[in-house]
Backbone as a printed PyTorch tensor [residue, N CA C, xyz], in Angstrom:
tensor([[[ 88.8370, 116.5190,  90.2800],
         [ 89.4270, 116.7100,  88.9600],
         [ 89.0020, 115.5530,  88.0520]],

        [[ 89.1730, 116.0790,  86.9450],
         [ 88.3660, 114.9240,  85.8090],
         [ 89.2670, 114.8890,  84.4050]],

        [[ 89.9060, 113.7840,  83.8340],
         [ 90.6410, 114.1930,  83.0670],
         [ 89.3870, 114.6900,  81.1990]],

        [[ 89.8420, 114.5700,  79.9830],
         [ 89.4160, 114.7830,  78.8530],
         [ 89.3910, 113.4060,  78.2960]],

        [[ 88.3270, 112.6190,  77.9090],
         [ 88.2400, 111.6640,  76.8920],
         [ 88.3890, 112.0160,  75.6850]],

        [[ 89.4360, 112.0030,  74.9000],
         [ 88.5920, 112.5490,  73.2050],
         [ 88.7800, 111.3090,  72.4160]],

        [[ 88.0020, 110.6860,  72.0210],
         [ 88.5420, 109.4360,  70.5720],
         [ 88.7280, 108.6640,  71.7910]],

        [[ 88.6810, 108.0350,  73.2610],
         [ 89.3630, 106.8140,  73.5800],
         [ 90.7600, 107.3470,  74.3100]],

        [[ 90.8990, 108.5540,  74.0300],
         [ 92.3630, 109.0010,  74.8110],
         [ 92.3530, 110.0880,  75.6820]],

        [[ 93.0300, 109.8560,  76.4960],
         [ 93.0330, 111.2410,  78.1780],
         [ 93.9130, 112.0340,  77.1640]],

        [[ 93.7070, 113.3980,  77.3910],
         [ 94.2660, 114.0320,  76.1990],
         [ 96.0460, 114.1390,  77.8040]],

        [[ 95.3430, 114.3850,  78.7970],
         [ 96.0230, 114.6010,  79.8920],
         [ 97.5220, 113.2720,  80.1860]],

        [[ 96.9740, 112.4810,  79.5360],
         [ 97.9100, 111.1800,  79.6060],
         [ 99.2170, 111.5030,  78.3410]],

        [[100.7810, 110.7780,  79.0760],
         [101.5480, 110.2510,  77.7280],
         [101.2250, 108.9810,  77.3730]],

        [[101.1560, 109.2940,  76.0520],
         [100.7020, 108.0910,  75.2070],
         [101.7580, 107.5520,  74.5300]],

        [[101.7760, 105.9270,  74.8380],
         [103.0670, 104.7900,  74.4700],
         [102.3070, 103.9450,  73.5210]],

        [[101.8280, 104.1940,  72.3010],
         [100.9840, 102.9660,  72.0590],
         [101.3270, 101.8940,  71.6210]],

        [[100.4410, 100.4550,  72.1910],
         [101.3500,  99.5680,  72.0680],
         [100.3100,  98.6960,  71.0680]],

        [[100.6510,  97.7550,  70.5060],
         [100.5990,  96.6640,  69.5380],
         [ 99.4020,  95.7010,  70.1630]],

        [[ 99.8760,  95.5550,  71.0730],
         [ 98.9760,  94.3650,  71.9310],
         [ 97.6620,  94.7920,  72.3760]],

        [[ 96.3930,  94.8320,  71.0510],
         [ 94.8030,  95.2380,  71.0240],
         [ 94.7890,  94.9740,  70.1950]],

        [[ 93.3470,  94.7150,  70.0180],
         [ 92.5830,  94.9020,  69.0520],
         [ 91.0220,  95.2770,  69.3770]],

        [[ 90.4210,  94.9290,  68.2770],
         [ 88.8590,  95.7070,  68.8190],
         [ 88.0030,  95.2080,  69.2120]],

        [[ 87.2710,  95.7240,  70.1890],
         [ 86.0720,  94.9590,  70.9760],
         [ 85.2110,  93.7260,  70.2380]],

        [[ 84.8670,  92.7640,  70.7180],
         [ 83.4020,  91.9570,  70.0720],
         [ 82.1880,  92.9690,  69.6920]],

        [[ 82.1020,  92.7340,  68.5700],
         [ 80.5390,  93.9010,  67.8990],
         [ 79.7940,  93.5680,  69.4420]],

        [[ 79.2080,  94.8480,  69.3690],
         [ 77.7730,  95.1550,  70.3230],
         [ 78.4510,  95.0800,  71.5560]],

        [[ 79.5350,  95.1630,  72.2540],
         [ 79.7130,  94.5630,  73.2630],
         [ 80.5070,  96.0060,  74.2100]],

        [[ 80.2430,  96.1620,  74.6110],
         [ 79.8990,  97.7590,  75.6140],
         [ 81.0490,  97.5230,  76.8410]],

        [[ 81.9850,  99.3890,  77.0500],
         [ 82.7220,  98.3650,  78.4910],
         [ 81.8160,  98.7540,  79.5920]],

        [[ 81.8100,  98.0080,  80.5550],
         [ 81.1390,  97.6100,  81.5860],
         [ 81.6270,  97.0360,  83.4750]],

        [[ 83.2160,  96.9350,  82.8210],
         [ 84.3900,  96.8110,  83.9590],
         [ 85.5430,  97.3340,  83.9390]],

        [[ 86.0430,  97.8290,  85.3810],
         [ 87.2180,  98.6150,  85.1800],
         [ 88.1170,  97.3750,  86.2730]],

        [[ 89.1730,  97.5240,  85.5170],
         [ 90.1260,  96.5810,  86.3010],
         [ 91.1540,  96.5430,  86.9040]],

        [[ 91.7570,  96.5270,  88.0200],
         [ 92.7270,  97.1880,  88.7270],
         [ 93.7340,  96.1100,  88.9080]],

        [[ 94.9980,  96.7050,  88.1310],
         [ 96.3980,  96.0410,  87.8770],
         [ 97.4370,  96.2110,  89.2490]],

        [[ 98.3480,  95.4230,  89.2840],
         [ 99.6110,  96.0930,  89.6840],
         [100.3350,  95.3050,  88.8560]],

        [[102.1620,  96.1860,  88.7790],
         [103.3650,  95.7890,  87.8270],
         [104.4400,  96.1660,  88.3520]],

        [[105.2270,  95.5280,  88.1420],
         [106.8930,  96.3850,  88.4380],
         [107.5240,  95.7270,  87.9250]],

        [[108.6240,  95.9030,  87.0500],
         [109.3050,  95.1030,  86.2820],
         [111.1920,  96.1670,  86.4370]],

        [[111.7820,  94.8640,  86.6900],
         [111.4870,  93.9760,  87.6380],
         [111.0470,  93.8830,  88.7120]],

        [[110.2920,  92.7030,  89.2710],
         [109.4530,  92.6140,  90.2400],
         [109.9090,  93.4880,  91.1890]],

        [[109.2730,  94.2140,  92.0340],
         [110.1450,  95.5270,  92.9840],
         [110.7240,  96.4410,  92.8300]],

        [[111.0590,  96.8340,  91.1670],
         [111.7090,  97.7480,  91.0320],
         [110.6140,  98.7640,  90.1870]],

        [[111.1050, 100.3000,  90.8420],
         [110.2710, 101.0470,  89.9180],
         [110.9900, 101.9800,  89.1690]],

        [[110.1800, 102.6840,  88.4190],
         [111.0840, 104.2660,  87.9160],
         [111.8860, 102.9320,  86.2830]],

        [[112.2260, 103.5370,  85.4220],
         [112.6780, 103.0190,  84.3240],
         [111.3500, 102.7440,  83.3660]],

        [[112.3470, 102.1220,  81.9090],
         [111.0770, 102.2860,  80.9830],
         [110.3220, 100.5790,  80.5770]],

        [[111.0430,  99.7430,  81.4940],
         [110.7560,  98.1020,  81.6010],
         [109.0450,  98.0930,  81.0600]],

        [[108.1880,  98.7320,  81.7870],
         [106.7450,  98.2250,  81.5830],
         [106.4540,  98.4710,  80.3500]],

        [[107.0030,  99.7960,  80.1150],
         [106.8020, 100.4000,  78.7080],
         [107.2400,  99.8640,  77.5180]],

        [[108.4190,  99.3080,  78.3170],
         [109.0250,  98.0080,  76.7530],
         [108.2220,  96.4460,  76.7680]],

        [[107.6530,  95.9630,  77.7740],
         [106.8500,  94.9830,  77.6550],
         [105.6730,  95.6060,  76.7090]],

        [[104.7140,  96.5110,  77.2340],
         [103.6520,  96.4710,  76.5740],
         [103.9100,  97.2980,  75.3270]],

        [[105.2880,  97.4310,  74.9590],
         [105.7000,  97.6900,  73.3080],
         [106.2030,  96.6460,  72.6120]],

        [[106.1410,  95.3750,  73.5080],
         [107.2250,  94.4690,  72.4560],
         [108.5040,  94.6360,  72.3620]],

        [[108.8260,  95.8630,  73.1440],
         [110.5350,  96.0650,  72.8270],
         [111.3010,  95.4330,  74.2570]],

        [[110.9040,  94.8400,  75.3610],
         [111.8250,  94.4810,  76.6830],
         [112.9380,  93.4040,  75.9960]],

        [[114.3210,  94.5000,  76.2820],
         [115.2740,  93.2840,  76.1720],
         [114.9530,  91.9460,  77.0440]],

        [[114.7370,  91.5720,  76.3140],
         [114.3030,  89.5530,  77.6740],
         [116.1150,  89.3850,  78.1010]],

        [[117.0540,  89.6900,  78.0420],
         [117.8230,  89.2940,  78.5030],
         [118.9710,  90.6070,  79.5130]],

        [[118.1370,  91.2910,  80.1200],
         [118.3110,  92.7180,  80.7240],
         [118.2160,  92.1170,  81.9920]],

        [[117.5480,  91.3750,  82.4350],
         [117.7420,  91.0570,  83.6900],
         [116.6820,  89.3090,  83.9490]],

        [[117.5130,  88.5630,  84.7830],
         [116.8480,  87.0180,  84.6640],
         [115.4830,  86.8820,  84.9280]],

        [[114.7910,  87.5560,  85.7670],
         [113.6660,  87.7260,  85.5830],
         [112.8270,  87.5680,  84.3310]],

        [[113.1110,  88.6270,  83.4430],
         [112.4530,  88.5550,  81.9690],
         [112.4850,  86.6280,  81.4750]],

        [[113.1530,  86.1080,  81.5970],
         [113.0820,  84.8460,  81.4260],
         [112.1630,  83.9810,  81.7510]],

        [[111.3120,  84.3730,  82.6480],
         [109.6000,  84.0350,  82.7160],
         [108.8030,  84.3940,  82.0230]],

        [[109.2360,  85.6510,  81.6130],
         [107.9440,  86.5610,  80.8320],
         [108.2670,  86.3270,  79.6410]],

        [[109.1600,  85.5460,  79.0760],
         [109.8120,  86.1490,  77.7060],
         [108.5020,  85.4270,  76.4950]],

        [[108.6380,  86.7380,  75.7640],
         [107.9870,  86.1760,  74.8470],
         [106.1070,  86.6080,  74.8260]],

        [[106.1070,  87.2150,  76.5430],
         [104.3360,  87.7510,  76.8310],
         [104.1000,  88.9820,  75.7760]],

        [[102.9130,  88.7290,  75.1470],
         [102.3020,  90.2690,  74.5570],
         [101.5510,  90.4930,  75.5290]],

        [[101.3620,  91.5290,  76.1230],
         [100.4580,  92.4260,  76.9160],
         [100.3910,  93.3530,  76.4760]],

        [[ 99.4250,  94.4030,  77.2910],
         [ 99.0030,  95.8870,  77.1480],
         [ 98.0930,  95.7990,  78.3900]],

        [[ 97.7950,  96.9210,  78.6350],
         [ 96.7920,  97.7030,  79.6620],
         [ 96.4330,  99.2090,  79.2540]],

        [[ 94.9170,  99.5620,  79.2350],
         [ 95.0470, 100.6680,  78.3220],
         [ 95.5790, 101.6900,  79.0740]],

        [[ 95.8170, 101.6970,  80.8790],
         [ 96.5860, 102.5100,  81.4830],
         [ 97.7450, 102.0880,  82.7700]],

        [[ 98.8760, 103.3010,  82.9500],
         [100.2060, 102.8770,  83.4620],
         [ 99.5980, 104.0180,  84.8500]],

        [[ 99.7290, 103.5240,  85.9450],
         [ 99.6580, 104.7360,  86.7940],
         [101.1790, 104.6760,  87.5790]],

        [[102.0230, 105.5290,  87.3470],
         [103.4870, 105.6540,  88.2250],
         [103.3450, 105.8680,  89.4640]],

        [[104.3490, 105.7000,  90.0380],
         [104.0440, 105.8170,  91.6550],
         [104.2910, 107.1240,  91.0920]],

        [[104.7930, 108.1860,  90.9730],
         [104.5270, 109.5030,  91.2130],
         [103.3550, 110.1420,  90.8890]],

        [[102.1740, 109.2490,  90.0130],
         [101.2380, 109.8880,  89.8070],
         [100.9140, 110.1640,  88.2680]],

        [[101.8350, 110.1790,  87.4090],
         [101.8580, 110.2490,  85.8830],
         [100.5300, 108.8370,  85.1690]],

        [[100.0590, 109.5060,  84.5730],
         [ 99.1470, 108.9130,  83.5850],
         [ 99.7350, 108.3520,  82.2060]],

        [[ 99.7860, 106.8490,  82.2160],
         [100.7880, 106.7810,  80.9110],
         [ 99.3730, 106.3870,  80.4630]],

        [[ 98.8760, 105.9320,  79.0350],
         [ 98.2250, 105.5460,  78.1650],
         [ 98.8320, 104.3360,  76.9970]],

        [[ 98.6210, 103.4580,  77.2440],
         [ 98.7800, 102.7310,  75.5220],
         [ 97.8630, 102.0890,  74.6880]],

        [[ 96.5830, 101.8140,  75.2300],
         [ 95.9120, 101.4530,  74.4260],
         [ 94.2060, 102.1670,  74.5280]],

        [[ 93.5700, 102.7610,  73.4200],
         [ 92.6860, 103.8520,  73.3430],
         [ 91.7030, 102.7570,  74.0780]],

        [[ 90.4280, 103.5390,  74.8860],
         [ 89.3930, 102.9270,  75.6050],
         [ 88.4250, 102.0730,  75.2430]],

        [[ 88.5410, 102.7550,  73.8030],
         [ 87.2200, 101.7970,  72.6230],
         [ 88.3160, 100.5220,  72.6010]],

        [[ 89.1890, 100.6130,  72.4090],
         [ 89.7830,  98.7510,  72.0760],
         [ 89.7610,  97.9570,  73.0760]],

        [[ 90.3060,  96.7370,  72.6210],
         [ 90.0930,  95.4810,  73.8130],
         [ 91.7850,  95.4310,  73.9910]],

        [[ 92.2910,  95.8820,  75.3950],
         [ 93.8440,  95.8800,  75.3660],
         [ 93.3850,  94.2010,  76.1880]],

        [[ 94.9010,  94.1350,  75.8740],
         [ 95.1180,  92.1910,  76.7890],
         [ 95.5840,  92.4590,  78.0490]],

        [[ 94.9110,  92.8560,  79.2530],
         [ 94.9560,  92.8170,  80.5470],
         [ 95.0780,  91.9560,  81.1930]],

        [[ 94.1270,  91.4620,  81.1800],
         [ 93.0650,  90.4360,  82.0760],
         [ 93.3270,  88.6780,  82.2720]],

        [[ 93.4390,  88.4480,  80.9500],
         [ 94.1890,  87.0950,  80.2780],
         [ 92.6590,  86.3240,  80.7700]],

        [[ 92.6340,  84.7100,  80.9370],
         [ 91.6100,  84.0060,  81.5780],
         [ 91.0720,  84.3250,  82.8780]],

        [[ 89.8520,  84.9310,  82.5740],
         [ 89.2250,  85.6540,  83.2800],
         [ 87.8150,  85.4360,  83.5400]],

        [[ 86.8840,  86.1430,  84.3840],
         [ 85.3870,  85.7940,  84.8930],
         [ 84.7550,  87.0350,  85.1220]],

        [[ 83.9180,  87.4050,  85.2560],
         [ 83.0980,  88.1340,  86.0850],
         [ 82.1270,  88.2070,  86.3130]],

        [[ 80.8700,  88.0940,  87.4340],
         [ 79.5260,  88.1360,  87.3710],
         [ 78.9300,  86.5890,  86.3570]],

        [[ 80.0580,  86.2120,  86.2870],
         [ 79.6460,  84.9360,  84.7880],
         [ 80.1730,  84.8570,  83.3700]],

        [[ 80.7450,  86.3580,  83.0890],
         [ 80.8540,  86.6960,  82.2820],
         [ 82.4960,  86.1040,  81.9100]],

        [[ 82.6110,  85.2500,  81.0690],
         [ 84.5390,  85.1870,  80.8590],
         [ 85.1710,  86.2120,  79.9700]],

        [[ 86.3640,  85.9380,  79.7080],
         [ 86.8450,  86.9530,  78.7880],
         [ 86.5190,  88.4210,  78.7940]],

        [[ 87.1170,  89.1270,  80.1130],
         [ 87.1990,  90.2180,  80.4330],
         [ 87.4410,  91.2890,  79.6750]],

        [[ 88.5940,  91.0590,  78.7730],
         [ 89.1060,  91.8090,  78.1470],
         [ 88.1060,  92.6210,  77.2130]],

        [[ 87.4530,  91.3040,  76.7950],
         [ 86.0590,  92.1520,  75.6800],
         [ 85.6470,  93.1070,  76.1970]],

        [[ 85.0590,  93.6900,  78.1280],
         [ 84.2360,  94.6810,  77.5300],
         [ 84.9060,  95.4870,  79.3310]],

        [[ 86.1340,  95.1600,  79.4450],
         [ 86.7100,  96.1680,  80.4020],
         [ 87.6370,  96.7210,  80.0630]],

        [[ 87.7230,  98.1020,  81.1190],
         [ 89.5870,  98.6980,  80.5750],
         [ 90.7640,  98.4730,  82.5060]],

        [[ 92.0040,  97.9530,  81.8190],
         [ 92.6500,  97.8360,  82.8690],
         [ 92.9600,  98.8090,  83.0970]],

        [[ 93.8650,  99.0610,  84.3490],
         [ 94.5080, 100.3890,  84.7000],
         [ 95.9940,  99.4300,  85.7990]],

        [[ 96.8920,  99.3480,  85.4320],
         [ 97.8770,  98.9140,  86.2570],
         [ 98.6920, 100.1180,  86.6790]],

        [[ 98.3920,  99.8340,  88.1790],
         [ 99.2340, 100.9510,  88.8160],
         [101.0320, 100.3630,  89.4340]],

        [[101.7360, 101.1790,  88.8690],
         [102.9150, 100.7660,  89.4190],
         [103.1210, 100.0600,  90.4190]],

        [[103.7390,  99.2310,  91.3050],
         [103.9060,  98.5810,  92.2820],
         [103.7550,  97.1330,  92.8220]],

        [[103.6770,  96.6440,  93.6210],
         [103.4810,  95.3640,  94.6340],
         [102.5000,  94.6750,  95.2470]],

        [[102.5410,  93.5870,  95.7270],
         [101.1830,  93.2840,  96.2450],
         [101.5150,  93.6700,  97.6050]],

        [[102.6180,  93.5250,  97.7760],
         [102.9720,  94.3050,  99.4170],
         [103.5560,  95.7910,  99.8750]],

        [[103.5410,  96.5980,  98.5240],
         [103.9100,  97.9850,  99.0430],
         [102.6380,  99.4110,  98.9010]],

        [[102.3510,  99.4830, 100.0080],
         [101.5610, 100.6020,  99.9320],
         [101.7160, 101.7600,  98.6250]],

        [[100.8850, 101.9430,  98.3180],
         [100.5290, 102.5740,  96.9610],
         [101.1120, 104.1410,  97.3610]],

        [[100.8230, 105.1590,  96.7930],
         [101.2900, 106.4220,  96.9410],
         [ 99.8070, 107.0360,  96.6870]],

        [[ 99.7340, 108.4950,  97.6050],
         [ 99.3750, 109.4000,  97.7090],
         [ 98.8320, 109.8160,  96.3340]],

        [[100.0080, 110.2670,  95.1820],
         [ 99.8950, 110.4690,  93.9840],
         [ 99.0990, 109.5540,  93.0880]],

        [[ 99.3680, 107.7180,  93.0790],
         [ 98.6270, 107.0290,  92.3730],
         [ 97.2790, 106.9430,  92.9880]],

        [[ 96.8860, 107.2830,  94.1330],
         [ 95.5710, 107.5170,  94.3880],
         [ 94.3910, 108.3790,  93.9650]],

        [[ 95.5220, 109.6600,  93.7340],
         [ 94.5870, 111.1280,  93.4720],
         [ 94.2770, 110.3330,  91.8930]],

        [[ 95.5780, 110.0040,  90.9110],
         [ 95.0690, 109.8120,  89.6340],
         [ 94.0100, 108.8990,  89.0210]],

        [[ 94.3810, 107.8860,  90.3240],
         [ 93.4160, 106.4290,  89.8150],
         [ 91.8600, 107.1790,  89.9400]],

        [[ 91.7400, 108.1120,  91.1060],
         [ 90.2990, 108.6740,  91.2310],
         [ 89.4360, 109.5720,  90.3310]],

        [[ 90.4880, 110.6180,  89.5550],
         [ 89.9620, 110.9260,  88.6440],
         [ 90.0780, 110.4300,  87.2800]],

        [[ 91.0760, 109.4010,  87.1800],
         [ 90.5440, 108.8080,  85.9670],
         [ 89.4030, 107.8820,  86.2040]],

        [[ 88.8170, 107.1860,  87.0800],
         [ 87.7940, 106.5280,  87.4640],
         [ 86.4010, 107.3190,  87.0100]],

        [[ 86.5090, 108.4020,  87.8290],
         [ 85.4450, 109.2780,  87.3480],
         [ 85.2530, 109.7090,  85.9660]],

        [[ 86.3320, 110.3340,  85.4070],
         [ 86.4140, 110.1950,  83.9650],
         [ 85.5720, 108.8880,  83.4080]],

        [[ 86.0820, 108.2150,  83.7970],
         [ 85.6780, 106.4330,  82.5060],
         [ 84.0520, 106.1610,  82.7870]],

        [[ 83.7020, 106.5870,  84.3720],
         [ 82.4600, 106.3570,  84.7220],
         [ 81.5630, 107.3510,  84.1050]],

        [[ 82.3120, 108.6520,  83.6020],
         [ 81.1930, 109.5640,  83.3640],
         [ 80.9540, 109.0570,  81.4540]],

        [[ 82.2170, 108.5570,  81.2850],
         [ 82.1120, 108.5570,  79.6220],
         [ 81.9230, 107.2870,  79.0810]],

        [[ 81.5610, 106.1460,  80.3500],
         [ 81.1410, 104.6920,  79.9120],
         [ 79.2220, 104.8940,  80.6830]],

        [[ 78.6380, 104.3930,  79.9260],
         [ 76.5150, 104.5320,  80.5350],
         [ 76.9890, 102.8760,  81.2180]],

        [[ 77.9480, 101.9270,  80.7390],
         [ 77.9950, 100.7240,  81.4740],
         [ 78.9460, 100.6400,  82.9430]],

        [[ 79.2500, 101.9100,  82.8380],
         [ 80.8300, 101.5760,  84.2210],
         [ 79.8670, 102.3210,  84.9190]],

        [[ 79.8980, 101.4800,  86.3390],
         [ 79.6890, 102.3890,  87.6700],
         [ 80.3130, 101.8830,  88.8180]],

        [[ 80.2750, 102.3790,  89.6440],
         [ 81.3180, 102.2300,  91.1000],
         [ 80.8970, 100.7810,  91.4970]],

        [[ 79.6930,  99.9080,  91.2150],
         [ 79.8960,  98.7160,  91.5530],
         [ 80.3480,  97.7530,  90.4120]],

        [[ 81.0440,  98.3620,  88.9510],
         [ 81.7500,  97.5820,  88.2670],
         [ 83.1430,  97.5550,  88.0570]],

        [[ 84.1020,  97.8050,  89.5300],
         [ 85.1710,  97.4950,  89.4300],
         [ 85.8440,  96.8430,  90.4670]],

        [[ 86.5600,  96.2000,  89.9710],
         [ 87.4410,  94.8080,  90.0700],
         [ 89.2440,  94.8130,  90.1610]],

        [[ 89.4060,  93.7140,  91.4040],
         [ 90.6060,  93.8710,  91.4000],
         [ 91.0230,  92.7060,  90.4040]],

        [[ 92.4450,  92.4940,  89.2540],
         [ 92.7360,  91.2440,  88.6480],
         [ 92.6130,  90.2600,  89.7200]],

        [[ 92.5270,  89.6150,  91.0410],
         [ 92.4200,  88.9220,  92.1400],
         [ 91.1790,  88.4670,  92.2280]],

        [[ 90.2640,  89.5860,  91.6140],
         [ 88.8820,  89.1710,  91.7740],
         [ 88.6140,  88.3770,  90.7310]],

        [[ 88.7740,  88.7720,  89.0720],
         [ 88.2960,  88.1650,  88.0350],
         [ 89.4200,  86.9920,  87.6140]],

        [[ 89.8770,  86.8180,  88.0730],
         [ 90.8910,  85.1880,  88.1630],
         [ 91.6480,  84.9400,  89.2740]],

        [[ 90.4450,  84.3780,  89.9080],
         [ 91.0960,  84.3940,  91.6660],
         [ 91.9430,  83.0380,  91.4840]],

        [[ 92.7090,  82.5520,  92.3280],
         [ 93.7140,  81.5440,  92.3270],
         [ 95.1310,  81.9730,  91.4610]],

        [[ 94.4330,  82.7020,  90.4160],
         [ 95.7500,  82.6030,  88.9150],
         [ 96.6400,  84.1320,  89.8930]],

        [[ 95.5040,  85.1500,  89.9750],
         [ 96.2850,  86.3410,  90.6620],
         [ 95.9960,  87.4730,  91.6990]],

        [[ 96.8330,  87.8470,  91.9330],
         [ 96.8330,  88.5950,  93.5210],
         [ 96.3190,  89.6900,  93.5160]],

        [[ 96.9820,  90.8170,  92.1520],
         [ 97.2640,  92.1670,  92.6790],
         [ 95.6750,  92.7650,  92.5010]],

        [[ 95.5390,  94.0310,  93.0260],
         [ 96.0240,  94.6480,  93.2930],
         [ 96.8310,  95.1340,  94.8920]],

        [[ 96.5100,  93.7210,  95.4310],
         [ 97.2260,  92.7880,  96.4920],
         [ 96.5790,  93.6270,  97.8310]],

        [[ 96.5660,  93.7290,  99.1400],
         [ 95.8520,  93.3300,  99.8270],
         [ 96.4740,  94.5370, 101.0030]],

        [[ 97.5500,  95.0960,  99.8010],
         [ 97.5120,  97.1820, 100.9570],
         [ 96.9700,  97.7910,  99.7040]],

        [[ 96.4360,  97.5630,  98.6750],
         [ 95.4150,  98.6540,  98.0050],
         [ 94.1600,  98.4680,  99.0040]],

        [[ 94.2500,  99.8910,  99.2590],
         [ 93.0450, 100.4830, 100.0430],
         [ 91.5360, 100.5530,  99.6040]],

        [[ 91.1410,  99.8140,  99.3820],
         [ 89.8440,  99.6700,  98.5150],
         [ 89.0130, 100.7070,  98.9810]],

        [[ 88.8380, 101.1210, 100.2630],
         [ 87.7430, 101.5490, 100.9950],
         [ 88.0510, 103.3600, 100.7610]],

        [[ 89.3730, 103.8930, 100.8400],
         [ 90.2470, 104.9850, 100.4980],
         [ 89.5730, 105.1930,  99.1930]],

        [[ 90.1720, 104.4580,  97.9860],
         [ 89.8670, 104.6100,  96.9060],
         [ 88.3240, 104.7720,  96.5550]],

        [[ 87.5380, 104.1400,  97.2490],
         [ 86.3010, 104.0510,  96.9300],
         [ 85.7460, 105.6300,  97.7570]],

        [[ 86.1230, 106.1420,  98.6510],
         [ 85.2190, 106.8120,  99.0460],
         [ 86.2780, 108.5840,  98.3890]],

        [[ 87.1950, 108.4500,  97.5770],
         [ 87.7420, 109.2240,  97.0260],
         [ 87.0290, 109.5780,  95.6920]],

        [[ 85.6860, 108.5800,  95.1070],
         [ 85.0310, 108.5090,  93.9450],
         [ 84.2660, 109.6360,  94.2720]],

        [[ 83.8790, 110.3820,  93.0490],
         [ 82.5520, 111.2440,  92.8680],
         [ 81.2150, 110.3350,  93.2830]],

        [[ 80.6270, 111.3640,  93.4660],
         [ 79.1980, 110.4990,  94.1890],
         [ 78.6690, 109.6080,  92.9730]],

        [[ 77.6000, 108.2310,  93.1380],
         [ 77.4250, 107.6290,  92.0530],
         [ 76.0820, 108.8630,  91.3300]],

        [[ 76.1630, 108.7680,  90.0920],
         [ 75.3630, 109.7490,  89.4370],
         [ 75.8150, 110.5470,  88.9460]],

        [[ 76.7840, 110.6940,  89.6680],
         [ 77.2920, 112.4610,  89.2180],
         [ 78.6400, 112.5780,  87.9570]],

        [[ 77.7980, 112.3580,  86.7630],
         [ 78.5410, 112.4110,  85.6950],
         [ 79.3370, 113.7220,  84.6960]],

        [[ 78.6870, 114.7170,  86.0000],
         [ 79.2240, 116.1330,  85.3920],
         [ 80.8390, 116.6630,  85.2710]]])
């Protein structure tokens, strides 16, 4: 399965759009896909917490936790739920704030020319069935509608700021996910 790009948006996705983007560096092409995890609060899932961070709206005083974060702008241009739902907030052409101080191949400042995808969850809880099937065809999607994304340009946040972070932590199945991809080439 393959979702619809139109304009930068899965027509297939709900769309939350959030504040926290803006637009790519001229000339500068995406070329990395980046694999998140989130739960807010830490461990907890289901509720609209992520959705109020990357809107600017999280009461910071809803639970003590937020008291670390208070005050973060983020975005990720995608939410994957553990049940499998495709959220969207920031369109593919923009530069959402994923990544933060970052590397890749040499390259810093990730954000310029990748799109994140944070999938619900932990660095220690096995992912779901459901966020697998979606992460795969939106993968294929981005690979067929980016000439710069291919199956050897994606990255866990762990990879492109190793020391600073973990996820997509170390029960994402890399090898699962990877061999769940459309063959490389096959952009149909």
């Amino acid at each position: 399965m393959r979702y619809t790009l139109d304009q930068g948006w899965i027509d297939q996705a709900r769309r939350v759009p959030s504040p926290n983007c803006g637009p790519r560096p001229v000339g500068v092409a995406v070329e990395l896909l980046v694999i998140h995890n989130i739960s807010l609060p830490p461990g907890c899932f289901g509720g609209d917490a992520i959705e109020q961070l990357f809107t600017n709206c999280l009461d910071w005083n809803a639970h003590p936790f937020y008291a670390e974060i208070h005050g973060l702008e983020v975005s990720a241009h995608f939410l994957i739920r553990r049940c499998g739902e495709l959220v969207q907030f920031v369109a593919t052409g923009l530069r959402a704030w994923h990544a933060g101080q970052s590397c890749w191949r040499g390259r810093e400042n990730c954000n310029d020319f990748s799109i994140g995808v944070e999938l619900e969850g932990t660095d220690e809880l096995p992912y779901t069935d459901a966020q697998y099937t979606t992460l795969a065809a939106l993968t294929d999607t981005l690979i067929a509608s980016y000439p710069g994304l291919c199956h050897d340009h994606i990255a866990g946040h762990a990879d492109i700021a190793p020391g600073r972070k973990t996820d997509p932590g170390r029960v994402f199945d890399w090898s699962r996910y990877r061999a769940s991809l459309a063959p490389a080439g096959d952009a149909a």
